[in-house]
TORKOL-4160 file (C-alpha; in steps of 0.2 Angstrom, whole numbers, padded with zeros to 4 digits, m for minus):
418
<pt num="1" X="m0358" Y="m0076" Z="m0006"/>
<pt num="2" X="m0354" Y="m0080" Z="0012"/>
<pt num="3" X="m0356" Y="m0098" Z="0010"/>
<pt num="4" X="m0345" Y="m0097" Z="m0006"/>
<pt num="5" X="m0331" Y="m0088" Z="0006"/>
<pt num="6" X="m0334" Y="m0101" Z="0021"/>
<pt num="7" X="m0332" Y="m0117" Z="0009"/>
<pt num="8" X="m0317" Y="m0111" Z="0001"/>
<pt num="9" X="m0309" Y="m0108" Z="0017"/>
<pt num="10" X="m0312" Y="m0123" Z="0022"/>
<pt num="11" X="m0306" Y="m0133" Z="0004"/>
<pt num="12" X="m0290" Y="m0120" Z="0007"/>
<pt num="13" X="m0286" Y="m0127" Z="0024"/>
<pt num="14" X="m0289" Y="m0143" Z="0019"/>
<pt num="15" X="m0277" Y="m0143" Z="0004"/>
<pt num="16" X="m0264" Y="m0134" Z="0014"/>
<pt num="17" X="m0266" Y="m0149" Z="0030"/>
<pt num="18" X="m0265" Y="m0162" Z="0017"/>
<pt num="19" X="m0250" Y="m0157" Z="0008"/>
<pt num="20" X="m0241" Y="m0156" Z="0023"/>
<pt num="21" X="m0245" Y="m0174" Z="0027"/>
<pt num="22" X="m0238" Y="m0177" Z="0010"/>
<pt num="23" X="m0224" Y="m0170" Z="0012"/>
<pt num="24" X="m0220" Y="m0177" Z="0030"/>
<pt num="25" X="m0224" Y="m0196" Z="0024"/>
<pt num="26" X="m0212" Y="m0193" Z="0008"/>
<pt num="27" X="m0199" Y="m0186" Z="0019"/>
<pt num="28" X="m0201" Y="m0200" Z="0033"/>
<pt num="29" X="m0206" Y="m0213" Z="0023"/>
<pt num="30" X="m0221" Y="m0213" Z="0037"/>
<pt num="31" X="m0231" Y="m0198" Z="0044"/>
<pt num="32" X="m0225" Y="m0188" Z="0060"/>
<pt num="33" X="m0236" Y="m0176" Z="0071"/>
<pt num="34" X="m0221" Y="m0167" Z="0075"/>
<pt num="35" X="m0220" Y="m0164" Z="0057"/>
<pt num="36" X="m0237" Y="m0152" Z="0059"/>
<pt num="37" X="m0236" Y="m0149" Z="0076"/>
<pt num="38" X="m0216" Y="m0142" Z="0079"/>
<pt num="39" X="m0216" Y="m0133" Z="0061"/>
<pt num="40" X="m0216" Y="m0114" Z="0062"/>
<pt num="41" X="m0219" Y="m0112" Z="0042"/>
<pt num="42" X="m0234" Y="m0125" Z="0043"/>
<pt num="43" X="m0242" Y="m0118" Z="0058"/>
<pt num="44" X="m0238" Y="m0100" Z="0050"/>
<pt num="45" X="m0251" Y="m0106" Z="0037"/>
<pt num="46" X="m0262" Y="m0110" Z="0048"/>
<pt num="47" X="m0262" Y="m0094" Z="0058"/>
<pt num="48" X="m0264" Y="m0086" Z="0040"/>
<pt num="49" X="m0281" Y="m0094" Z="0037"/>
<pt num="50" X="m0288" Y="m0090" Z="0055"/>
<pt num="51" X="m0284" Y="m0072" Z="0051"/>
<pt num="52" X="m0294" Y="m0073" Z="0033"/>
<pt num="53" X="m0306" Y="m0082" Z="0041"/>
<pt num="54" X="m0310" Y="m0070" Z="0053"/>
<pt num="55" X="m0310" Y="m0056" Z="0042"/>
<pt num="56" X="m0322" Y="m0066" Z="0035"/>
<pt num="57" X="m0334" Y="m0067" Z="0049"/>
<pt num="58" X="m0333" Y="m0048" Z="0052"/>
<pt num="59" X="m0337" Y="m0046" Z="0034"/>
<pt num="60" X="m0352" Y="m0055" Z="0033"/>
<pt num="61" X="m0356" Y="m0056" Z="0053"/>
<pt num="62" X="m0374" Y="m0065" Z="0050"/>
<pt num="63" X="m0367" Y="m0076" Z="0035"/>
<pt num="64" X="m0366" Y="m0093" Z="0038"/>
<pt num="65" X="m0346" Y="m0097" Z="0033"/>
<pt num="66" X="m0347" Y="m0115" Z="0037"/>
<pt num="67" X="m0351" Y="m0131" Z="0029"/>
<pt num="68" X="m0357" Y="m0145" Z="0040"/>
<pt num="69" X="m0349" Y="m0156" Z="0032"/>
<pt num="70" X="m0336" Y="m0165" Z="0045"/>
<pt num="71" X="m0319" Y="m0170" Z="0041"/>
<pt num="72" X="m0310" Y="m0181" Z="0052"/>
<pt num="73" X="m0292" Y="m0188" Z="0057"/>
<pt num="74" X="m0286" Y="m0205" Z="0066"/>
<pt num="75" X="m0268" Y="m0203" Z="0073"/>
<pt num="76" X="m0260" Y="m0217" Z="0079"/>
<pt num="77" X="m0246" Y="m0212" Z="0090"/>
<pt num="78" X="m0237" Y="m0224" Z="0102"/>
<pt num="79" X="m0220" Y="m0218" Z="0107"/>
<pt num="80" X="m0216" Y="m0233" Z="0117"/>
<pt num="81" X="m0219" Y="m0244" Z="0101"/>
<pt num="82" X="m0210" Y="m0233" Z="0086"/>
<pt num="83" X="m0206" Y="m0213" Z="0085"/>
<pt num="84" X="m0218" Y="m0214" Z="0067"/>
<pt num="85" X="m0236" Y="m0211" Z="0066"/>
<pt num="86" X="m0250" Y="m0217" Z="0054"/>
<pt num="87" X="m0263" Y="m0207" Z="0049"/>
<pt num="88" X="m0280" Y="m0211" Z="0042"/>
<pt num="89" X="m0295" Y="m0200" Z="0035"/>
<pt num="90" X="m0310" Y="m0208" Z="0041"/>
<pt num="91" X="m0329" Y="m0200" Z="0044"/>
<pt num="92" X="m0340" Y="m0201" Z="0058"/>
<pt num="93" X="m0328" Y="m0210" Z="0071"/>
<pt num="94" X="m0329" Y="m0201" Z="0089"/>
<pt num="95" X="m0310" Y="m0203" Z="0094"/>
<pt num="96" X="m0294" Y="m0189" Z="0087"/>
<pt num="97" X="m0309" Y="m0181" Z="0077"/>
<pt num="98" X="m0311" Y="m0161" Z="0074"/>
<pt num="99" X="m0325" Y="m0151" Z="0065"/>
<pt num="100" X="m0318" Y="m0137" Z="0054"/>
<pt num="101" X="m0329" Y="m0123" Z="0055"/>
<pt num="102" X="m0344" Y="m0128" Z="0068"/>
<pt num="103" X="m0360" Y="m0119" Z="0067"/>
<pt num="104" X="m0359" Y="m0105" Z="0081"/>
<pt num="105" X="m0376" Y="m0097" Z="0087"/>
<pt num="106" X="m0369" Y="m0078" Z="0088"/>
<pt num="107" X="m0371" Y="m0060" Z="0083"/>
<pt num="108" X="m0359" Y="m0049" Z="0076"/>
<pt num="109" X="m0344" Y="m0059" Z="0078"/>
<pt num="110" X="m0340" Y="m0079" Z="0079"/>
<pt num="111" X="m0327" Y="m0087" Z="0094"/>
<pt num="112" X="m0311" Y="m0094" Z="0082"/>
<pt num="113" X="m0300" Y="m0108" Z="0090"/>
<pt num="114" X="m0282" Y="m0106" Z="0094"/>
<pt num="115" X="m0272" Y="m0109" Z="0078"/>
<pt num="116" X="m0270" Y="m0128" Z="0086"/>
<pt num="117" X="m0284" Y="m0131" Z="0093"/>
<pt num="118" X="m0289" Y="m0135" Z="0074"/>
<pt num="119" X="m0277" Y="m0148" Z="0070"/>
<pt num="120" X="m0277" Y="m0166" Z="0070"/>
<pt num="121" X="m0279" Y="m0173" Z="0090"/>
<pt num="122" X="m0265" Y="m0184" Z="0095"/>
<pt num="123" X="m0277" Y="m0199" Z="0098"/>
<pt num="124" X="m0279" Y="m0209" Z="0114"/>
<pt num="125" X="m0269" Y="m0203" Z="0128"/>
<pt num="126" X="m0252" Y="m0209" Z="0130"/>
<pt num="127" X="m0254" Y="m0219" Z="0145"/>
<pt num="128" X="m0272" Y="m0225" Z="0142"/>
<pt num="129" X="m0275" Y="m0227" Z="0122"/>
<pt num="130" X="m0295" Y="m0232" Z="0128"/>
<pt num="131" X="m0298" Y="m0214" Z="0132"/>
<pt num="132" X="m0304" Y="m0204" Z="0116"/>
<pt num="133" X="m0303" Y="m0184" Z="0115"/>
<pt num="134" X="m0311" Y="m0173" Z="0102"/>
<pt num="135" X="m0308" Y="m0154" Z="0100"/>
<pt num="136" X="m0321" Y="m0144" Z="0101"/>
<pt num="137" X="m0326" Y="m0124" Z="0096"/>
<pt num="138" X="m0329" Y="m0112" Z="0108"/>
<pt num="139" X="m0348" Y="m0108" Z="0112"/>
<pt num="140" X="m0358" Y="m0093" Z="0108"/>
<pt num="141" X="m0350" Y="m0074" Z="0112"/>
<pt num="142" X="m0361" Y="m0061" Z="0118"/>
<pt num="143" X="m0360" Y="m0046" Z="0105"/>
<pt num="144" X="m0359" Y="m0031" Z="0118"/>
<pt num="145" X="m0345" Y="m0019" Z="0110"/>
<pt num="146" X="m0335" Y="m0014" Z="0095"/>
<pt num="147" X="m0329" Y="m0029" Z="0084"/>
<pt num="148" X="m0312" Y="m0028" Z="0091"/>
<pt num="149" X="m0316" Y="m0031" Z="0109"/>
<pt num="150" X="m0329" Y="m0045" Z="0102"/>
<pt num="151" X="m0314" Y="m0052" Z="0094"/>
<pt num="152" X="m0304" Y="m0053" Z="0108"/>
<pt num="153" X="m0315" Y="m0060" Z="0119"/>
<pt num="154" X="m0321" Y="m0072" Z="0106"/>
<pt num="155" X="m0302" Y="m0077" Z="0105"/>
<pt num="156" X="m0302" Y="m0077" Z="0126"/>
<pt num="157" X="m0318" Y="m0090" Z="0127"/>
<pt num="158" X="m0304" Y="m0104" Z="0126"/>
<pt num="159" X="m0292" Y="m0094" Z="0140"/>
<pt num="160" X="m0279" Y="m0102" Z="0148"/>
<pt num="161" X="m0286" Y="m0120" Z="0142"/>
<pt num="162" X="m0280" Y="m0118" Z="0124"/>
<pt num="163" X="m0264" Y="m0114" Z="0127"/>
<pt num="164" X="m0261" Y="m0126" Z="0139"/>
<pt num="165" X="m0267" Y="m0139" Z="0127"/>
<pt num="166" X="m0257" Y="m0134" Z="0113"/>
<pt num="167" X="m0241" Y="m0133" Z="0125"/>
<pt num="168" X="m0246" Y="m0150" Z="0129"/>
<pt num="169" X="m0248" Y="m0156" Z="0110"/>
<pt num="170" X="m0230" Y="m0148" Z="0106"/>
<pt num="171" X="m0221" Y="m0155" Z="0121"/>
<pt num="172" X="m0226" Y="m0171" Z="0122"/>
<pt num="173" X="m0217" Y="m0183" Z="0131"/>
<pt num="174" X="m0216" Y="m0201" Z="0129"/>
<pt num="175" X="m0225" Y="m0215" Z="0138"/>
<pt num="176" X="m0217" Y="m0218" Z="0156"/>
<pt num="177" X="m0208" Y="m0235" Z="0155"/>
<pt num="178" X="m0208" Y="m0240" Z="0175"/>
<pt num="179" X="m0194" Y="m0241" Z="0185"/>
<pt num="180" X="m0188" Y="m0256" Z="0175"/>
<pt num="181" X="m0185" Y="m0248" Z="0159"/>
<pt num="182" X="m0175" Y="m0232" Z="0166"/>
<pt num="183" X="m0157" Y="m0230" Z="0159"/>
<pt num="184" X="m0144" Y="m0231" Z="0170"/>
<pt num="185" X="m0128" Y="m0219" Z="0171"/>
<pt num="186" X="m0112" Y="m0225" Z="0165"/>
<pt num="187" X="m0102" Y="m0214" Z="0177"/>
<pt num="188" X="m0093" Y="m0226" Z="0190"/>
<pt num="189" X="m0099" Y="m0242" Z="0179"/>
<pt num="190" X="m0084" Y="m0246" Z="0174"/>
<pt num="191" X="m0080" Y="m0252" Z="0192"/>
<pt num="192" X="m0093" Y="m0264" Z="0190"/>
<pt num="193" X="m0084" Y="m0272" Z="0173"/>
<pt num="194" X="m0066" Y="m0271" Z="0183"/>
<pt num="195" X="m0075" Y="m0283" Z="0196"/>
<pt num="196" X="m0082" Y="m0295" Z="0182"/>
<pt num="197" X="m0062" Y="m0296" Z="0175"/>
<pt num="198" X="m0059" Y="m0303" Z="0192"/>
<pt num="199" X="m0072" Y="m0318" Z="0189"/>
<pt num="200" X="m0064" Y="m0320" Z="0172"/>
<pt num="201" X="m0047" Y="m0323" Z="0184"/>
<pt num="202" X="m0056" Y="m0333" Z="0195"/>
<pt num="203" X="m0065" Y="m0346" Z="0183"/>
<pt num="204" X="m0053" Y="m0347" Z="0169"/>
<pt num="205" X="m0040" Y="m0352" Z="0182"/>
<pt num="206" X="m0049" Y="m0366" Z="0189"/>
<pt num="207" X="m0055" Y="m0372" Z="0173"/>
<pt num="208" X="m0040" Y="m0374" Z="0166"/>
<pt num="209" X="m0032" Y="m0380" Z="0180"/>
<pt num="210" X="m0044" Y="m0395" Z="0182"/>
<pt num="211" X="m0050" Y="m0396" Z="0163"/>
<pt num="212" X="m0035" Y="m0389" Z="0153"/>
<pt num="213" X="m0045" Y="m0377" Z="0143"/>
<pt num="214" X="m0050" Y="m0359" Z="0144"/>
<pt num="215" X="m0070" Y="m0353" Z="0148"/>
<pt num="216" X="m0067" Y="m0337" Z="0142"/>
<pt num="217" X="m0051" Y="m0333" Z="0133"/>
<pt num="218" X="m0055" Y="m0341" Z="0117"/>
<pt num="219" X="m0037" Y="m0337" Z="0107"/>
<pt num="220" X="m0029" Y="m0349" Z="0118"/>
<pt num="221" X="m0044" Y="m0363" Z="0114"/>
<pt num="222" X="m0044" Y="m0360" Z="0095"/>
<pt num="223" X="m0024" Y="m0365" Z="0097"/>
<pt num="224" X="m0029" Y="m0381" Z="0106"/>
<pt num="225" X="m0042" Y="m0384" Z="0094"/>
<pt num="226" X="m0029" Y="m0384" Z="0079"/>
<pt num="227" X="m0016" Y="m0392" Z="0088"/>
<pt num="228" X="m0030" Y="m0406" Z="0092"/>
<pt num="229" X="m0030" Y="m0410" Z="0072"/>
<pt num="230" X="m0013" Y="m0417" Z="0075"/>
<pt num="231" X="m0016" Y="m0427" Z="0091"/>
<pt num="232" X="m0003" Y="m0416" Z="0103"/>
<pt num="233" X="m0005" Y="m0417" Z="0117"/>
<pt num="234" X="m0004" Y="m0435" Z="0117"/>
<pt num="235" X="m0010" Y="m0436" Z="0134"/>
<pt num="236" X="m0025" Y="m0425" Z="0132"/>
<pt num="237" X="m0033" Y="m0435" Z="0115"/>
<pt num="238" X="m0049" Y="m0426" Z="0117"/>
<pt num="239" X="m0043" Y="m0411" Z="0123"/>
<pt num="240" X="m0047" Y="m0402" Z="0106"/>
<pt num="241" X="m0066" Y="m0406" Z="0110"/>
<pt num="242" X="m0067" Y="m0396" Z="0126"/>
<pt num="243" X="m0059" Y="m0380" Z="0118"/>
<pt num="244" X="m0073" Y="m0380" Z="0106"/>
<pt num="245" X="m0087" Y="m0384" Z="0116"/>
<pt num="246" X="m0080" Y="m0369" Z="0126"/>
<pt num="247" X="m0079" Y="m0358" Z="0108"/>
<pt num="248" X="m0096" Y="m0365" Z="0102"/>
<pt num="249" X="m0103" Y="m0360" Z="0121"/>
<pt num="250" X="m0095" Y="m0344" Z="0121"/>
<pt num="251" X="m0100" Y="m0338" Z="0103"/>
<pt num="252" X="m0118" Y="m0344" Z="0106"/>
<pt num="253" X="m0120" Y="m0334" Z="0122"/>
<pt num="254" X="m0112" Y="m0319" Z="0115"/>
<pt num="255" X="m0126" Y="m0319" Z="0100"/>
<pt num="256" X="m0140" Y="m0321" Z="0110"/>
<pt num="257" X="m0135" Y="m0310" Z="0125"/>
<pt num="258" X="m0132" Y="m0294" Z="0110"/>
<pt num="259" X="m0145" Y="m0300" Z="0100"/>
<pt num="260" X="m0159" Y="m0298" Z="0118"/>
<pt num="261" X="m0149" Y="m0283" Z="0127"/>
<pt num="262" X="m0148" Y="m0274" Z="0108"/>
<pt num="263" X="m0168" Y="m0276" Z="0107"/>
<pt num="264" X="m0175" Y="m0272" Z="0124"/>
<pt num="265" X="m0159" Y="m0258" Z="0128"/>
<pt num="266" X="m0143" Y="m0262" Z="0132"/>
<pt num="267" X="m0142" Y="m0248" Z="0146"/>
<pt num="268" X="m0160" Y="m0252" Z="0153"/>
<pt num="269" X="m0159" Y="m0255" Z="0171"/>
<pt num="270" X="m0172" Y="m0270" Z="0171"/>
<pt num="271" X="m0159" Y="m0278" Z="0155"/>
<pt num="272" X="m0144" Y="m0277" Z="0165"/>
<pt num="273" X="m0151" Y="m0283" Z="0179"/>
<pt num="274" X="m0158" Y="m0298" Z="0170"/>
<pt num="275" X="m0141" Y="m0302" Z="0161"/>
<pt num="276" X="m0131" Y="m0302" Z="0177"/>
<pt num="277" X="m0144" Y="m0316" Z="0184"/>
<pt num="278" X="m0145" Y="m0326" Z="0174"/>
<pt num="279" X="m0125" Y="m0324" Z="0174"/>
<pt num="280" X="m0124" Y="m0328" Z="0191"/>
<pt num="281" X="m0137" Y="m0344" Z="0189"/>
<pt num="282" X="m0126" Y="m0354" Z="0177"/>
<pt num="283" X="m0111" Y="m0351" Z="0186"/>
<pt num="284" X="m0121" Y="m0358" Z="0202"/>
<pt num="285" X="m0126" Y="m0373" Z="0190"/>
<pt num="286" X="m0108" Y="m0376" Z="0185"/>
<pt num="287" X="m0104" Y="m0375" Z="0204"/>
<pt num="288" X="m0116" Y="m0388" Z="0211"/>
<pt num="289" X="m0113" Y="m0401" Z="0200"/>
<pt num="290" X="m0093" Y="m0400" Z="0202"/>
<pt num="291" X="m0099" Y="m0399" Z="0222"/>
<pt num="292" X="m0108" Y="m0415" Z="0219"/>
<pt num="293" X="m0094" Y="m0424" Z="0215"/>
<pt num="294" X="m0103" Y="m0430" Z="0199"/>
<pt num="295" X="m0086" Y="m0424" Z="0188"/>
<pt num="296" X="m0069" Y="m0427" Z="0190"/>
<pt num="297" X="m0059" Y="m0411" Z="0196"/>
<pt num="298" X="m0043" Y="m0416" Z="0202"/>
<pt num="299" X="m0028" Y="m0405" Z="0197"/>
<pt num="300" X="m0017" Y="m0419" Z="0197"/>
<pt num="301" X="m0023" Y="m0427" Z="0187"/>
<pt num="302" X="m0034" Y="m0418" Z="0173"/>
<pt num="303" X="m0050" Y="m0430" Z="0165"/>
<pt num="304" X="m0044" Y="m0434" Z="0149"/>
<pt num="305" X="m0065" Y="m0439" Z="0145"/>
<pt num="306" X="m0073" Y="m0440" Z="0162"/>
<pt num="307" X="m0088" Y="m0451" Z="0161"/>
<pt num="308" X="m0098" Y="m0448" Z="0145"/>
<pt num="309" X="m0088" Y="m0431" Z="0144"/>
<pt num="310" X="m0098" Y="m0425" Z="0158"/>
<pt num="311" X="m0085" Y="m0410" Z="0161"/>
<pt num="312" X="m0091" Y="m0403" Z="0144"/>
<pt num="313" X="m0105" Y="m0396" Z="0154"/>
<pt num="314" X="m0097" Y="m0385" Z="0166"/>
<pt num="315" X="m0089" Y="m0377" Z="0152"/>
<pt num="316" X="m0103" Y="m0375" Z="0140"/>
<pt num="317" X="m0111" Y="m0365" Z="0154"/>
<pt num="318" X="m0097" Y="m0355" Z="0159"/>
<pt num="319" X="m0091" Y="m0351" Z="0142"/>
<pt num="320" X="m0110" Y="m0347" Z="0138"/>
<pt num="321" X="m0112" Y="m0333" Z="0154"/>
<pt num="322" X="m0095" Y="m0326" Z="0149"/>
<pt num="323" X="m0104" Y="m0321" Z="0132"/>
<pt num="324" X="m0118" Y="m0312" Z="0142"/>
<pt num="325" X="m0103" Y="m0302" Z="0150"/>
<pt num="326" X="m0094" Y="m0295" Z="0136"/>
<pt num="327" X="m0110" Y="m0290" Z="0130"/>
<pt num="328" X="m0114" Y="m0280" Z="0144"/>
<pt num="329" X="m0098" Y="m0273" Z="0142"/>
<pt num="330" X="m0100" Y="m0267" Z="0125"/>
<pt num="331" X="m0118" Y="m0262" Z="0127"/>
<pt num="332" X="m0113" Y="m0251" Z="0141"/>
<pt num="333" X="m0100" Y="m0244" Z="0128"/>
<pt num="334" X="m0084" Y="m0248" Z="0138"/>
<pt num="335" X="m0073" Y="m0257" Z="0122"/>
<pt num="336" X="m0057" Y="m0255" Z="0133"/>
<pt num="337" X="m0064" Y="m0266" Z="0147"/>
<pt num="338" X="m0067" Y="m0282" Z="0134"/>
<pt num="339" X="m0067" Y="m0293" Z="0152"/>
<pt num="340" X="m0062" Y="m0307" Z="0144"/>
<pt num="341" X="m0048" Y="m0303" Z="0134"/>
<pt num="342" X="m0030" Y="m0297" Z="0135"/>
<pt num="343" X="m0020" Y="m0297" Z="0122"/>
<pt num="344" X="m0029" Y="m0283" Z="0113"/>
<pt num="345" X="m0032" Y="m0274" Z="0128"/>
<pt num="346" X="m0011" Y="m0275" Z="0132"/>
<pt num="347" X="m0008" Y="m0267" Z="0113"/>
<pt num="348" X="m0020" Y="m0253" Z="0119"/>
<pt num="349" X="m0009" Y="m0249" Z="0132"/>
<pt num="350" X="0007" Y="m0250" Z="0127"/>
<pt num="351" X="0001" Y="m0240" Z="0111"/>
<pt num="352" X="m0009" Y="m0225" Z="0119"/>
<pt num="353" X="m0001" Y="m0210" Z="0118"/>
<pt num="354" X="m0006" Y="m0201" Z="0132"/>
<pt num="355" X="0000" Y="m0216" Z="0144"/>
<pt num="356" X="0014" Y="m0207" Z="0155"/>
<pt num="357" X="m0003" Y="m0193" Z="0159"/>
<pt num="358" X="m0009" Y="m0193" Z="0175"/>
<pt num="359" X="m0020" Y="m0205" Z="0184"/>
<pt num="360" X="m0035" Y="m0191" Z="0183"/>
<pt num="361" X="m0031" Y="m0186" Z="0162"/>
<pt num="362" X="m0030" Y="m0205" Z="0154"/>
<pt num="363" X="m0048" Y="m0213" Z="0162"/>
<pt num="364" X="m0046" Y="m0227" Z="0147"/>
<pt num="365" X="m0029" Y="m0231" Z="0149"/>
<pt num="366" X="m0033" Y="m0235" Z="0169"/>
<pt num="367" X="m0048" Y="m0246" Z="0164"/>
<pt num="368" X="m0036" Y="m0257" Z="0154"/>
<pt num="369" X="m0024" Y="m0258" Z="0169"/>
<pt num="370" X="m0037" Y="m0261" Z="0182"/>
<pt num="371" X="m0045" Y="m0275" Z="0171"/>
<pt num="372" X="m0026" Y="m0283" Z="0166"/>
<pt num="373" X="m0024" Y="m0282" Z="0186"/>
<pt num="374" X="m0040" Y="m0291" Z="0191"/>
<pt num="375" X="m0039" Y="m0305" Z="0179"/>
<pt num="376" X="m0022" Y="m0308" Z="0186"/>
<pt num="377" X="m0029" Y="m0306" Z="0205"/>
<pt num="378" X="m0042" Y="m0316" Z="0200"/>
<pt num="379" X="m0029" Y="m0329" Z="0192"/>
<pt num="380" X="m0018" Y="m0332" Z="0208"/>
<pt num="381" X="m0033" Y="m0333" Z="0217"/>
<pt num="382" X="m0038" Y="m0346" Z="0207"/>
<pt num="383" X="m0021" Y="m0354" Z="0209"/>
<pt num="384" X="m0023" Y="m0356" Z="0229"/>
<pt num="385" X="m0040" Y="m0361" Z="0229"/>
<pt num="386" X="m0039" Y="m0376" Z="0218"/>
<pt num="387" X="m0021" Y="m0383" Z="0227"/>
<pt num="388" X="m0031" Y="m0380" Z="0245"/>
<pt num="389" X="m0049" Y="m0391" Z="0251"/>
<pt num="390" X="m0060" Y="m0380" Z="0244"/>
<pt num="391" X="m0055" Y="m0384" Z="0227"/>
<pt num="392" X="m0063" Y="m0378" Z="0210"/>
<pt num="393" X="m0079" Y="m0374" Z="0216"/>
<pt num="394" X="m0076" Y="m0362" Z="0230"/>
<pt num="395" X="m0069" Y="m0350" Z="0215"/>
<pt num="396" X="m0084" Y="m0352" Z="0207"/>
<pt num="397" X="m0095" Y="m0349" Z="0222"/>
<pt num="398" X="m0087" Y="m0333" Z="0224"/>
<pt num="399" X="m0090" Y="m0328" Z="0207"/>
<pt num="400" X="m0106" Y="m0334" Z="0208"/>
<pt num="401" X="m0110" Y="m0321" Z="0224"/>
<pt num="402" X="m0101" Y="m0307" Z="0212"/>
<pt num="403" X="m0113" Y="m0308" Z="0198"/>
<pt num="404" X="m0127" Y="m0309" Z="0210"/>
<pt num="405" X="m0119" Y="m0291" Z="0220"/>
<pt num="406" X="m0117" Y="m0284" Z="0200"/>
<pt num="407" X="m0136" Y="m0289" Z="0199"/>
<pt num="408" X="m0142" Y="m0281" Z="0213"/>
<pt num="409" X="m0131" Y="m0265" Z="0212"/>
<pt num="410" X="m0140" Y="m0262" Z="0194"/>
<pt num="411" X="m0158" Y="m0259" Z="0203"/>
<pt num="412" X="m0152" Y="m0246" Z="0213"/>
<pt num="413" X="m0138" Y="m0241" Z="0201"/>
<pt num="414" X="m0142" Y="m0220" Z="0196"/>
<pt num="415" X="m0151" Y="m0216" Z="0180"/>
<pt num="416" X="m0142" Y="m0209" Z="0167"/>
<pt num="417" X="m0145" Y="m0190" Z="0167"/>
<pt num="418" X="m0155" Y="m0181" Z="0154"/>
């Protein structure tokens, strides 16, 4: 009778733990912990079978309720990898494995686990996935009062532990990412994105002045590029070309730079940080080999070809870090500071209908302005650079130091609050 009552418990429990994985998986389309874990109505049921179960060991208190058969449960829980969960019924393995029911050696009464100590374990520890951990019942209760008290002493043998473990269990929190992977705060960043419009002033007005084609306004290229199709401007018959190596270069830089920062995070600090550098090294690139003399420069007199088009290179990597830099904009969720464009950004203004509110009420609407006014510093900075000695390349030396100030400043930049 007693071992009747003890097996189908334990077929009861069963039953009731796989339906609920049932239904999580057809729900999720993948099984949850939290699922179990973080559902009263599940964990309700549960509570329900301790209580028959320990009616049943006051009822028959020398009755053996538990079949030695184990059952156990692999989860395979990595939050850094995916926030889904695979779970397999295996036998006889020694990690995330529980016995239902363990064979206790005591009189009168039997110790009952916490409600979760008998659930499935969350497998290896989050921070070291070698590291296996098994729950296991309580040991033996002395019998030295009424069934009550045994009870309750029987349910004290796992104390404070228990419930330490099962707070554990149902706030779990993720794997800790390092330093690298933190996310930053947006508050202030816009400042940052205001600097990299006064690059965009600074390198577009050299490159056009020297080249006669934008790095990063590429409305103005896609005109020179259909007016190329009809040979104008006659003095500039290969002008068309550098226009679209600077589209092709821009577009291409703008794929891969979403396509990385959407993968790793676009707000991570170690992704920003990463961007900006490798920013900063192409526009050093582009620097050295105008310092070097190897490309013709002279505002005066623009390169209609250069040697073996040699100018193309400049602009393929300026156009191709200017890609990285919208990106960063628009991963940091700042779509009124585009950096590299204006003519949408002057529509936003003019149509915003909160523009005459003051400086504190409109924060969007002094982005835009503070962006148009950079790219125009930047511009007429340009301007003065290229007509003194210094030339082209002093412009993009500075912008250069910029992106590596941006790059630095994200390392120590806040993280994002909680």
């Amino acid at each position: 009778m007693a071992a009747t009552v003890g097996t189908a418990l334990t077929k009861l429990r069963r039953r009731a733990r796989d339906r609920a994985i049932l239904e999580a998986s057809n729900e999720l389309g993948g099984f949850d912990s939290s699922i179990i874990h973080g559902n009263p109505e599940i964990e309700a049921c549960f509570v329900a079978l301790s209580i028959l179960r320990n009616i049943g060991s006051e009822t028959f208190p020398t009755g053996d309720l538990t079949p030695t058969t184990p059952v156990s449960f692999e989860v395979d829980i990595d939050p850094a990898r995916s926030s889904f969960s695979r779970i397999d019924r295996i036998r006889d393995r020694q990690t995330a494995s529980y016995r239902i029911g363990e064979k206790r050696d005591c009189r009168g009464t039997m110790a009952q686990p916490s409600v979760l100590d008998q659930k499935l374990e969350s497998g290896p520890a989050l921070e070291n996935h070698s590291v296996a951990t098994s729950t296991t019942a309580a040991g033996p209760v002395e019998n030295t009062g009424k069934a009550g008290d045994d009870l309750e002493a029987a349910n004290n043998t796992n104390g404070n532990f228990a419930k330490e473990e099962d707070d554990q269990i149902l706030h779990q929190k993720p794997a800790r990412r390092g330093r690298w992977g933190e996310t930053v705060s947006t508050n202030h960043a816009d400042l940052v994105f205001v600097l990299c419009s006064l690059t965009t002033g600074l390198c577009d007005g050299v490159v056009y002045a020297s080249f006669g084609c934008f790095i990063s306004m590429q409305t103005g290229n896609t005109i020179f590029v259909g007016l190329g199709a009809s040979g104008i401007p006659m003095n500039k018959p290969y002008g068309w070309l550098k226009s679209l190596v600077s589209i092709c270069g821009f577009f291409t830089g703008s794929f891969v730079f979403a396509k990385i920062m959407r993968a790793l995070g676009n707000r991570k600090r170690g992704v920003l940080t990463v961007c900006f550098a490798i920013q900063a090294i192409f526009v050093f690139i582009a620097a050295a080999i105008i310092e070097a003399d190897a490309i013709p420069h002279d505002i005066n007199d623009q390169p209609t070809s250069g040697p073996l088009f040699l100018e193309l290179i400049p602009i393929a990597l300026l156009a191709f870090q200017f890609g990285g830099q919208i990106a960063a904009s628009r991963g940091m969720g700042f779509n009124e500071l585009p950096t590299v464009v204006l003519t949408s950004v002057y529509f936003d203004i003019a149509s915003d209908p909160a523009i005459v509110d003051g400086v504190t009420k409109n924060v969007k609407r002094n982005r835009r302005i503070g962006s148009v006014v950079a790219i125009v510093v930047g511009a007429i900075a340009a301007g003065w650079l290229c007509r003194s000695d210094a030339e082209m390349q002093s412009a993009l030396w500075i912008s250069g130091f910029f992106k590596v100030c941006i790059a630095v400043g994200w390392t120590v930049w806040p993280v994002a609050a909680k």
